[in-house]
N, C-alpha and C positions, 0 to 999 in steps of 0.2 A: 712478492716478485713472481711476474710468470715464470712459468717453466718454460725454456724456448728450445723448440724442435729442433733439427741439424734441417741445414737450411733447404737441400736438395727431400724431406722428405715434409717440407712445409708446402713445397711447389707441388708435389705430387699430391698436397691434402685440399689446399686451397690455389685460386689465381692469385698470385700476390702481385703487389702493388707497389712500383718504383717512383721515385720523384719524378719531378722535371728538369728544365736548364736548371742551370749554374752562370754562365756567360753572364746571361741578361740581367738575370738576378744582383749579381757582383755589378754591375754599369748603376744598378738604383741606387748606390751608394754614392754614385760621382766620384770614381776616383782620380786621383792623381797623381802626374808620377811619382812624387814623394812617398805614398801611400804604397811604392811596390819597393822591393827590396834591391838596393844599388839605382834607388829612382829607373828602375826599367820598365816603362810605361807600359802593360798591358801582360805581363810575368803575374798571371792570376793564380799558377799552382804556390809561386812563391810569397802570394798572403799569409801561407804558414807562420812566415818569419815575421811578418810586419802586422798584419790584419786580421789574425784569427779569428775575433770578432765576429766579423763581418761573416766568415764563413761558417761559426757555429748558429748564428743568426737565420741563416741560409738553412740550414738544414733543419733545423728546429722549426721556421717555416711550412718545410714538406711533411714534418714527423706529424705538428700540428692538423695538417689537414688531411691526415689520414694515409700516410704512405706507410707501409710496410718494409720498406728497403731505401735507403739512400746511399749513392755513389760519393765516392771519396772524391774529393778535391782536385784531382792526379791527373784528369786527364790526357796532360802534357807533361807528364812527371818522368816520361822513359828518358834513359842515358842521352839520346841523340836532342831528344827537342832541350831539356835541364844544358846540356854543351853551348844551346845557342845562347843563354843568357849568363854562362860560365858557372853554373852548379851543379856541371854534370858529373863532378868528383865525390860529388855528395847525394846522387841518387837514393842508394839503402835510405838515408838518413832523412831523407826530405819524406821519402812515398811513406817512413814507419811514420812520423811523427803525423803527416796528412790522416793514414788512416788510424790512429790513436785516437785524435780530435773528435774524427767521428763516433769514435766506437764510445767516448766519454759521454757524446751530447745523445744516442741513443739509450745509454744507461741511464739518463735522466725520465726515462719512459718506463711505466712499470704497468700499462693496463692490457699490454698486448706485446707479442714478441716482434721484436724491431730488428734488424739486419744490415750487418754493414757490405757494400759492394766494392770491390777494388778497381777501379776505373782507368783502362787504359788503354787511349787514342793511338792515330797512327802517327808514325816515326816523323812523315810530311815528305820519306822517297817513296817510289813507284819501283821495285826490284824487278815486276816483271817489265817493266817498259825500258825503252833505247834512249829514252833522253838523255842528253848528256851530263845534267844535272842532277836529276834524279834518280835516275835510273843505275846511278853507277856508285854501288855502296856491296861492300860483302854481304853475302845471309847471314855469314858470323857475328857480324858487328850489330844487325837489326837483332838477332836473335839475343846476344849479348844486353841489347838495350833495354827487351823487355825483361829480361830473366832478371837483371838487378832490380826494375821497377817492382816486378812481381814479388825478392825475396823481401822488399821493404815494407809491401802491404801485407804480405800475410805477419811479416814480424808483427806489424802492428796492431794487428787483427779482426784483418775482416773475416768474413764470413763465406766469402767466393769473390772470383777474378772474374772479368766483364771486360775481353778484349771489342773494341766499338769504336762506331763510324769508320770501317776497313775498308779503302779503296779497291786493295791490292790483294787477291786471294793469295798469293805469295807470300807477302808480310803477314797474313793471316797465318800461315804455317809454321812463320818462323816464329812468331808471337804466343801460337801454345807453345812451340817447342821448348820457349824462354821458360813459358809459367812451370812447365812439366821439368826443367832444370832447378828450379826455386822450390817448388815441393821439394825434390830430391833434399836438399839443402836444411828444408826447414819442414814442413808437414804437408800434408796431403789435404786441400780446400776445393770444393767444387769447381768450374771454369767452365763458363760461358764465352761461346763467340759467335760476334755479329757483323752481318754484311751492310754496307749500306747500297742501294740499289735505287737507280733512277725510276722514273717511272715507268719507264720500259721494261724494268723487270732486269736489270744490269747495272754490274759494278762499272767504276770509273772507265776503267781497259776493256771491257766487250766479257766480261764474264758473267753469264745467265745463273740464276738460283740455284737450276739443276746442279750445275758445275760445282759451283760453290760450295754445296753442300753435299756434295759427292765429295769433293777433296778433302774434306776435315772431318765431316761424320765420324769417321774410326781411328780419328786421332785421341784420342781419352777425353772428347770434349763431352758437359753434361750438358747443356742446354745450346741449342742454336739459334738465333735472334735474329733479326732486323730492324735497324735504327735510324733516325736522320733521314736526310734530303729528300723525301716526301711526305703528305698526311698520311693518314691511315687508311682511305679507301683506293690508292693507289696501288695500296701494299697487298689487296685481297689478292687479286690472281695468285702472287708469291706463296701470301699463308695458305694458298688451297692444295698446291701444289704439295709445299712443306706438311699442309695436316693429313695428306695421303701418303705421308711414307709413313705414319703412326709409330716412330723411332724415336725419337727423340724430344725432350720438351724443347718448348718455342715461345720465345719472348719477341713480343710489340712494343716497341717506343719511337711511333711517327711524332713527325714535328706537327704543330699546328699548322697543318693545311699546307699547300706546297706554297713557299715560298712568292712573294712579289716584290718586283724592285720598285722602291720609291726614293726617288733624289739619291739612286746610289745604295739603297740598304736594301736590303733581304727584310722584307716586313709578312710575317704569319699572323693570318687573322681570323682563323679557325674559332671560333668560340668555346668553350668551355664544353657548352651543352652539346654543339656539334659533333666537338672532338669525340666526349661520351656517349652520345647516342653511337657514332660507327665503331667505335671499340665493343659496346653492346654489342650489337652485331657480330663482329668478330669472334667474341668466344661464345657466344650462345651456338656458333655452326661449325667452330674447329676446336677442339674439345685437344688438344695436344697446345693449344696454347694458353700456357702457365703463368704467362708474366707480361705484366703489362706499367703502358710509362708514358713520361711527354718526354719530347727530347726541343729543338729550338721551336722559339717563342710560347713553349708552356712557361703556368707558373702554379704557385700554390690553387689557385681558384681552381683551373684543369684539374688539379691533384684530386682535390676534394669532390669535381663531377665525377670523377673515375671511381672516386672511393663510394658515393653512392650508389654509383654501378654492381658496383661488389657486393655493396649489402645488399641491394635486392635479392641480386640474383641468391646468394647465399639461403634469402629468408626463401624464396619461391618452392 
């Protein structure tokens, strides 16, 4: 068995290596409502209960082609999103047993140290915004939502918390504040948090990089990221900005290429090879980025260009 480093001094030795989707992944199975738990047709955190399968299937995919790190199952696992399909009373219990699964099918891995990530999306309010809809929810309650998600994963045991695809620099706040309630509770785990940011260099609500990452820097986060709704050469301006404060590590996981609508869907057609030649790029000139990933429409093939990525540069 390797010996495996604590995970924050693995980043600081090598660039490590995240999976891809999950979403898309889960659709290659066809499923059905039957296949989700209470038939609630597209309740994908809750394959825990029904489809494990499928999900260690998934990850054993990424581990396969060379990922370093794979996120737990969870990303819709907080208190608020688990309420809309009525298993929000069983949060702890869903995020321990999600990140368990994982932490089982990387211990099947024994030729290199493998990493579990705790995966946790947004709540689906907007705190900073006026909507009448979204916008009108307590901090206590967002913050509450993650802290139970968080004390579940680390029960479990991953290895670090990965708050991602953040609309809301807001709910970004109250989301470490959760994770740093759940240490309190149960142990102290690294924490990562990531903005997602249009191409213009801006969250959903008008908030710029600068901003963002002024706001949370000196909240006890260790790494700060970038995820979701663009490719990766959209994301430079961002990472140039971010590898000049030389503060803090920084994680990449653009999707394949930005997004195109066809008959109604979001189709990413970025290649493989594409994808990895401009992640090449990216850390061969920003040297503060530690962590790298697919996010939508990657899949294992991405994984594995990425993973060649790494060995070169490694041997060079």
């Amino acid at each position: 068995m390797v010996q495996k480093p604590r995970f924050l001094d693995a980043v600081n030795h090598n660039v490590l290596l995240f999976d891809g989707a999950m979403g898309t992944e889960i659709q290659k199975f066809d499923p059905k409502p039957e296949d989700f738990p209470d038939g609630k047709d597209g309740f994908n955190d809750g394959l825990i209960l029904t489809r494990p399968d499928w999900i260690k299937k998934i990850h054993r995919s990424y581990l396969d082609a060379g990922a370093d790190c794979i996120e737990t199952n969870s990303f819709g696992s907080n208190k608020l999103k688990l309420d809309e399909y009525g298993y929000g009373d069983r949060t702890i219990e869903i995020n321990r047993m999600i990140a368990d699964l994982a932490v089982n099918v990387t211990s099947e891995y024994s030729d290199k140290p493998r990493y579990v990530i705790g995966s946790m999306g947004p709540t689906g309010f907007l705190p900073s915004s006026n909507d009448p809809d979204l916008g009108q929810i307590s901090l206590e309650r967002i913050k509450e939502a993650y802290s139970l998600q968080a004390e579940g994963l680390i029960l479990g045991g991953v290895d670090a918390l990965l708050i991602e695809t953040s609309q809301d620099i807001l709910e970004v706040k109250m989301a470490i504040e959760g994770a740093h309630d759940a240490m309190n509770r149960t142990k102290k785990v690294p924490l990562i948090a990531n903005v997602t940011l249009d191409q213009y260099g801006k969250m959903l609500l008008g908030t710029n990089v600068q901003a963002a990452y002024t706001t949370v820097a000196d909240m006890g986060i260790d790494v700060f990221g970038l995820n979701c709704s663009t490719g990766p050469i959209e994301m430079v301006p961002s990472i140039k900005w971010l590898d000049e404060q030389k503060d803090l590590s920084l994680l990449v996981v653009p999707n394949a290429g930005m997004p195109e609508n066809e008959g109604g869907h979001a189709v990413y057609k970025m290649t493989p090879e594409k994808m990895s030649e401009a992640l090449r790029d990216i850390i061969s000139k920003h040297k503060q980025v530690r962590i790298i990933g697919g996010c939508c429409g990657t899949n294992p093939s991405h994984i594995a260009a990425l993973r060649k990525v790494l060995d070169s540069q490694s041997q060079s």
